[in-house]
VOZAZA-730170 format. One record per residue (C-alpha): residue in one letter; x, y, z. Coordinates in Angstrom, 2 decimals. Each point is the difference from the previous one (the first is absolute). Last residue first. Layout:
N
{rest=A	px=X	py=Y	pz=Z}
...
end
This chain:
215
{rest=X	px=-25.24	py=-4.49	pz=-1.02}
{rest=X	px=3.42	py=0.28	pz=1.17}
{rest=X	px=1.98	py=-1.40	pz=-2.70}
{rest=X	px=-2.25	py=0.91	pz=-2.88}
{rest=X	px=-0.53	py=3.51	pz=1.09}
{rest=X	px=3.75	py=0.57	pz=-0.06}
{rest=X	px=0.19	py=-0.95	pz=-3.75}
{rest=X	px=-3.43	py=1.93	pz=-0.88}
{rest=X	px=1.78	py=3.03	pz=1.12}
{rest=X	px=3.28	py=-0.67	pz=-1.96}
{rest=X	px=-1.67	py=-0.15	pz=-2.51}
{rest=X	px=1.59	py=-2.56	pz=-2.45}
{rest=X	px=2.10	py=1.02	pz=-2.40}
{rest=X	px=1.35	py=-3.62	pz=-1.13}
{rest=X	px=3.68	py=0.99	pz=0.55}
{rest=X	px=-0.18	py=1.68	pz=3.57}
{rest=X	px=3.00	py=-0.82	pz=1.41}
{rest=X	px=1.89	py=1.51	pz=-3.33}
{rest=X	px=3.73	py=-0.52	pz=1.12}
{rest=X	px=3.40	py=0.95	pz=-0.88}
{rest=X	px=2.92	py=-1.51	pz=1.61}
{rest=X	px=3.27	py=1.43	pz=0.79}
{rest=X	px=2.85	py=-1.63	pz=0.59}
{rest=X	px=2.46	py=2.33	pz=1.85}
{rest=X	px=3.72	py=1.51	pz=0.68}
{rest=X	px=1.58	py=-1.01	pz=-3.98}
{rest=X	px=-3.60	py=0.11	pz=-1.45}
{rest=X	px=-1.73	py=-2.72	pz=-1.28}
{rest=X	px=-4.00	py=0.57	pz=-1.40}
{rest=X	px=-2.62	py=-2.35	pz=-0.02}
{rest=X	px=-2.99	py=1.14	pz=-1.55}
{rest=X	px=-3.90	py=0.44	pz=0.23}
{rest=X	px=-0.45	py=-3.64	pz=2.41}
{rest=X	px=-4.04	py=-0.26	pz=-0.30}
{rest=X	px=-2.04	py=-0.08	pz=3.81}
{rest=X	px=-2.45	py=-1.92	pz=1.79}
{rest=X	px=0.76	py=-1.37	pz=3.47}
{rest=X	px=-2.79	py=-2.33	pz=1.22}
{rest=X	px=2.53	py=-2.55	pz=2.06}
{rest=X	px=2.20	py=3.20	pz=1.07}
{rest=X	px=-2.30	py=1.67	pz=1.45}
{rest=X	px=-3.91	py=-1.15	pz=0.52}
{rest=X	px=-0.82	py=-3.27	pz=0.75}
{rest=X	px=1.70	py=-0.82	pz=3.78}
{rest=X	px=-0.15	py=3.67	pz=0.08}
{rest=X	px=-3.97	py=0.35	pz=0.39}
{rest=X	px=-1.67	py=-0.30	pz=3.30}
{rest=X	px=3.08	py=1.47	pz=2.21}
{rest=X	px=0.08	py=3.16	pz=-1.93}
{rest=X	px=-3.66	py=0.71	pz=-0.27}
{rest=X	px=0.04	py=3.13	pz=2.58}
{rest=X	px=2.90	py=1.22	pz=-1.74}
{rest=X	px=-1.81	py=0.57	pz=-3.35}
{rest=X	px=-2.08	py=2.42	pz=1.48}
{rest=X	px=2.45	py=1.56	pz=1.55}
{rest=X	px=2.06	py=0.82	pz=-3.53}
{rest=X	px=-2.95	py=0.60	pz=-1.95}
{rest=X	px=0.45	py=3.55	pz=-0.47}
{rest=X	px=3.54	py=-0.87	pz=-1.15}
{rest=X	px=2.56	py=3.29	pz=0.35}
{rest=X	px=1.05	py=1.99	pz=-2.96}
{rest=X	px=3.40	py=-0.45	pz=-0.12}
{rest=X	px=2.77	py=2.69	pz=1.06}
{rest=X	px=2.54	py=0.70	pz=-2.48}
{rest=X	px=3.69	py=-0.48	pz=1.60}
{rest=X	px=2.58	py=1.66	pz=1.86}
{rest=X	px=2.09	py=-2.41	pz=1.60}
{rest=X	px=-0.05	py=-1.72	pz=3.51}
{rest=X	px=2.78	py=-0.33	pz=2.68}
{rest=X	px=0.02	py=-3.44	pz=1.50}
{rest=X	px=0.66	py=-1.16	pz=3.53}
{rest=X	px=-0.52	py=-3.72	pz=0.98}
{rest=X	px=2.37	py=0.09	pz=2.83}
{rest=X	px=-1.28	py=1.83	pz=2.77}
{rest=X	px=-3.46	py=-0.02	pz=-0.76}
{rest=X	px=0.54	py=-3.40	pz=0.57}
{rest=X	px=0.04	py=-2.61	pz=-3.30}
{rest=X	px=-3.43	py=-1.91	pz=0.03}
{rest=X	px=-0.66	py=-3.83	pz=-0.02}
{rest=X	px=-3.20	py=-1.82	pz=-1.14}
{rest=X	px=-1.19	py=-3.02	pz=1.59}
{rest=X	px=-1.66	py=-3.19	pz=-2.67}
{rest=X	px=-3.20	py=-1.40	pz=1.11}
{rest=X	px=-1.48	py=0.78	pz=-3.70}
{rest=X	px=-3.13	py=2.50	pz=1.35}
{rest=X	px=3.58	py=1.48	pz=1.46}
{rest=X	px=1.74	py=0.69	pz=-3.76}
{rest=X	px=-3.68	py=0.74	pz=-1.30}
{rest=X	px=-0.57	py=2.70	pz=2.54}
{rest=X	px=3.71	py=1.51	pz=-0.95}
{rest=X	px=-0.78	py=-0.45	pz=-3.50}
{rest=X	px=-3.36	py=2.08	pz=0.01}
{rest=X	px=1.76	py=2.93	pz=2.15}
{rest=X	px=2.18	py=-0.19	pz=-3.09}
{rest=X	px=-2.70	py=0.26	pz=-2.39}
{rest=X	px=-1.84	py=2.62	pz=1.38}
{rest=X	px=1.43	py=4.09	pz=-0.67}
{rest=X	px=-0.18	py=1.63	pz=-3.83}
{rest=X	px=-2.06	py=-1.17	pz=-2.91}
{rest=X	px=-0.98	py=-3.33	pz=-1.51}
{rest=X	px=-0.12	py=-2.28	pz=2.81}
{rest=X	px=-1.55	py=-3.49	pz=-0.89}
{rest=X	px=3.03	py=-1.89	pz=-1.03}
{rest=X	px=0.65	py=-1.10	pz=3.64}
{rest=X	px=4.01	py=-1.11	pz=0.49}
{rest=X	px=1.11	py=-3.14	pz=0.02}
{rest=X	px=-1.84	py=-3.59	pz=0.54}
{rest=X	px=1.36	py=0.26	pz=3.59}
{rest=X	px=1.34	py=-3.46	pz=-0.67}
{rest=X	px=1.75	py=1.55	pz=-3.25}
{rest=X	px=1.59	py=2.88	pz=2.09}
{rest=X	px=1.13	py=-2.91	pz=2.63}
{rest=X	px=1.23	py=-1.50	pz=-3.13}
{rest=X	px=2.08	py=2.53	pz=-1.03}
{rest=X	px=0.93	py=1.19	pz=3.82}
{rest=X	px=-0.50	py=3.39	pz=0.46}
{rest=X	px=1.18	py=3.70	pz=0.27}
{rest=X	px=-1.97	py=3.16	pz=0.64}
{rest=X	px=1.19	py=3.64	pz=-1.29}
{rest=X	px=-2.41	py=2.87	pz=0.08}
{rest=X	px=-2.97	py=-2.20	pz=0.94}
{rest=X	px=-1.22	py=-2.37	pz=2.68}
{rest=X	px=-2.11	py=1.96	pz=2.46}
{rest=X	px=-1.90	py=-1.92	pz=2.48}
{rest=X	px=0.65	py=1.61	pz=2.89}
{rest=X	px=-1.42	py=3.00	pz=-1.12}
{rest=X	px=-2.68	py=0.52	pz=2.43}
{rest=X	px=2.57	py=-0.68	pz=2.70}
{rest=X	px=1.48	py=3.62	pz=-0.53}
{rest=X	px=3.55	py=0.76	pz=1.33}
{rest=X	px=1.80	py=-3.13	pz=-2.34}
{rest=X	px=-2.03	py=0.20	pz=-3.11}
{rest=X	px=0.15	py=4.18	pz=0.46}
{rest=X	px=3.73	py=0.63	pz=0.25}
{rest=X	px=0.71	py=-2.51	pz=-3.23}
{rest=X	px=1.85	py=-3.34	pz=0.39}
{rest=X	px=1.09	py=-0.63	pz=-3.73}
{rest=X	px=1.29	py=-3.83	pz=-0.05}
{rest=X	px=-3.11	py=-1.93	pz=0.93}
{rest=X	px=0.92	py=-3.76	pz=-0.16}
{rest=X	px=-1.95	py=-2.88	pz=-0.86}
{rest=X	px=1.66	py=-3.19	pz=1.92}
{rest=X	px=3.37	py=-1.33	pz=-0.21}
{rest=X	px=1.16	py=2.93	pz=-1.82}
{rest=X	px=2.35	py=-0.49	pz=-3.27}
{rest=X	px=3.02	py=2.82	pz=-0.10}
{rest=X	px=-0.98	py=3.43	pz=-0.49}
{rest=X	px=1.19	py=0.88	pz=3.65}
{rest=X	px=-0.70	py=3.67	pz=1.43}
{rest=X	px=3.22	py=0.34	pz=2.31}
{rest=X	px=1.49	py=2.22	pz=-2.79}
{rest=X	px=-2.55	py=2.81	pz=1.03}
{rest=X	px=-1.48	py=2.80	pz=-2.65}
{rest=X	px=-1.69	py=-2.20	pz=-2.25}
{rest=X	px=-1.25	py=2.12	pz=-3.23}
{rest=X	px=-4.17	py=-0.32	pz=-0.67}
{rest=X	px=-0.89	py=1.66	pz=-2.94}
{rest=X	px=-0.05	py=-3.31	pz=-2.24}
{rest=X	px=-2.49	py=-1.85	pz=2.15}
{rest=X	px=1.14	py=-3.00	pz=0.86}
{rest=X	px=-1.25	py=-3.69	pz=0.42}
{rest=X	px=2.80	py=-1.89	pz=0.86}
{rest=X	px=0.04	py=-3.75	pz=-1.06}
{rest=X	px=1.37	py=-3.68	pz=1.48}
{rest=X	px=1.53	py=-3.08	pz=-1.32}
{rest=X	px=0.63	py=0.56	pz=-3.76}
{rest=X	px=-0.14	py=-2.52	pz=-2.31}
{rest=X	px=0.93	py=1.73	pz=-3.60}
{rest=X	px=-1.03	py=2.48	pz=-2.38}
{rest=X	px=-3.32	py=-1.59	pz=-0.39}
{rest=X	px=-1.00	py=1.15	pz=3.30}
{rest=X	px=0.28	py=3.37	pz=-0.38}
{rest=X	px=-3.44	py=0.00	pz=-2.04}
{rest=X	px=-2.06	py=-1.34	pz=2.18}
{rest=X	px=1.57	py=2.32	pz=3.11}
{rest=X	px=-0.35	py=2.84	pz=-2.40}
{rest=X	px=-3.88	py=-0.50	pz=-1.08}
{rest=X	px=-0.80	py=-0.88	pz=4.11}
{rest=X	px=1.83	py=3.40	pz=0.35}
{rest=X	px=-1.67	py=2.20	pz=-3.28}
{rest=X	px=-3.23	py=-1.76	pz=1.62}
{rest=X	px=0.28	py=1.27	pz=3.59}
{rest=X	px=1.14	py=3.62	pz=-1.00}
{rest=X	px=-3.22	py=0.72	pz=-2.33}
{rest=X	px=0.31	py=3.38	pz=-1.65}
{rest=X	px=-3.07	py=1.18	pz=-1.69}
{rest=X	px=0.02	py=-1.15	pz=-3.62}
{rest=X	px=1.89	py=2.29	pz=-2.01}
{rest=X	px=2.48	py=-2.44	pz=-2.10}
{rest=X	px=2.92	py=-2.74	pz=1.00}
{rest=X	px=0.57	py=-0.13	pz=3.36}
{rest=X	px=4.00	py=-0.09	pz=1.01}
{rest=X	px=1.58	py=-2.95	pz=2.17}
{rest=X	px=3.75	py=1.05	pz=0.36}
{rest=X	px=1.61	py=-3.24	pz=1.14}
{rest=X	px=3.17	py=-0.27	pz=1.80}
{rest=X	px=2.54	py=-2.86	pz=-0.12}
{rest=X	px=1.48	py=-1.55	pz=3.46}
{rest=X	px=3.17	py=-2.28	pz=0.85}
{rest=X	px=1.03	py=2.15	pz=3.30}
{rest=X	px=3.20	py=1.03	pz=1.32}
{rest=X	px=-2.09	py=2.82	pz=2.67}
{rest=X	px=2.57	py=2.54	pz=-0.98}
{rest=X	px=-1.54	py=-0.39	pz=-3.71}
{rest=X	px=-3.45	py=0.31	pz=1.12}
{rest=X	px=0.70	py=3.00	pz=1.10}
{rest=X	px=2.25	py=1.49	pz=-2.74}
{rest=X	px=-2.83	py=-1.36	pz=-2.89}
{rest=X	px=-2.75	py=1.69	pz=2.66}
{rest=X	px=1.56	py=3.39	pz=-0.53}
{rest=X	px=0.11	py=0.15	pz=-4.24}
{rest=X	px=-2.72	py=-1.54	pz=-0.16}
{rest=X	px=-2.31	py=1.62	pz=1.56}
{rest=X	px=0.98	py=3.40	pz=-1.33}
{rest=X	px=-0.26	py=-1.50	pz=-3.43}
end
């Protein structure tokens, strides 16, 4: 409620025709980020044709007006941390809050599904976004300023650079086009849709899953 509460008087200033989705993961499976998006993006949708998308994690607060959530010409990075913009080896960050095109997303065939656990699937969708031919953007570490929010820490994916090293040979098959997941509920709230999904409704393991895509 935090969240909302601050990014409803942001995006407010900004005189912008947006809803918000609160994409929640039904059960104890391990926590998947990249499916409970690709789930979201399917699932928002239906509630009407919308022209572009911002990925955002719900303990991020925008601290600058000058950070735009209007419709990016090309994939935009919004949260420009110290570290992506000192260190080249993360260069190809793309989480925290990252906004795209709809069907630039869908070109991109979305999000990995393979990254159950903490840390991957946005370095995934960076290397997808330029495997694609399409630029990505980033705010300065000027203007895309956040604060973060306490939150539980994830247990990170063991997998996680393993999985990178396939990125390129897989995501024209594997994302959004292989997606597997059962809509829990729908839910209405005055600030908020939110949407409650089991991405892992045949109870597969999620071992043998992984192995199947890079084996």
């Amino acid at each position: 409620m935090v969240f909302m509460y601050n990014i409803h008087a942001f995006l407010i200033k900004q005189k912008l025709e947006y809803m918000i989705f609160v994409i929640e993961q039904k059960g104890t499976d391990n926590f998947n980020r990249g499916k409970i998006f690709n789930a979201g993006f399917l699932e928002m949708k239906k509630f009407g044709k919308w022209r572009c998308v911002i990925f955002h994690d719900v303990d991020l607060l925008p601290l600058d007006d000058r950070i735009l959530y209007s419709c990016p010409t090309w994939p935009q990075h919004m949260f420009a941390t110290v570290v992506e913009v000192t260190n080249p080896k993360f260069r190809s960050l793309f989480g925290g809050v990252a906004a795209m095109d709809v069907k630039q997303f869908e070109m991109v065939n979305g999000y990995s599904n393979l990254y159950w656990g903490w840390g991957g699937e946005d370095n995934d969708l960076f290397w997808r976004i330029r495997a694609s031919g399409l630029p990505v953007v980033r705010n300065s570490k000027t203007i895309g300023r956040y604060t973060s929010l306490e939150h539980s820490a994830q247990s990170p994916n063991p997998l996680r650079f393993f999985l990178l090293a396939t990125k390129t040979e897989r995501f024209k098959k594997e994302g959004l086009s292989s997606l597997k997941y059962k809509v829990d509920s729908v839910t209405l709230h005055p600030l908020y849709t939110l949407i409650t999904v089991d991405i892992n409704p045949d109870k597969e393991n999620t071992t043998e899953i992984i192995s199947k895509w890079i084996t």
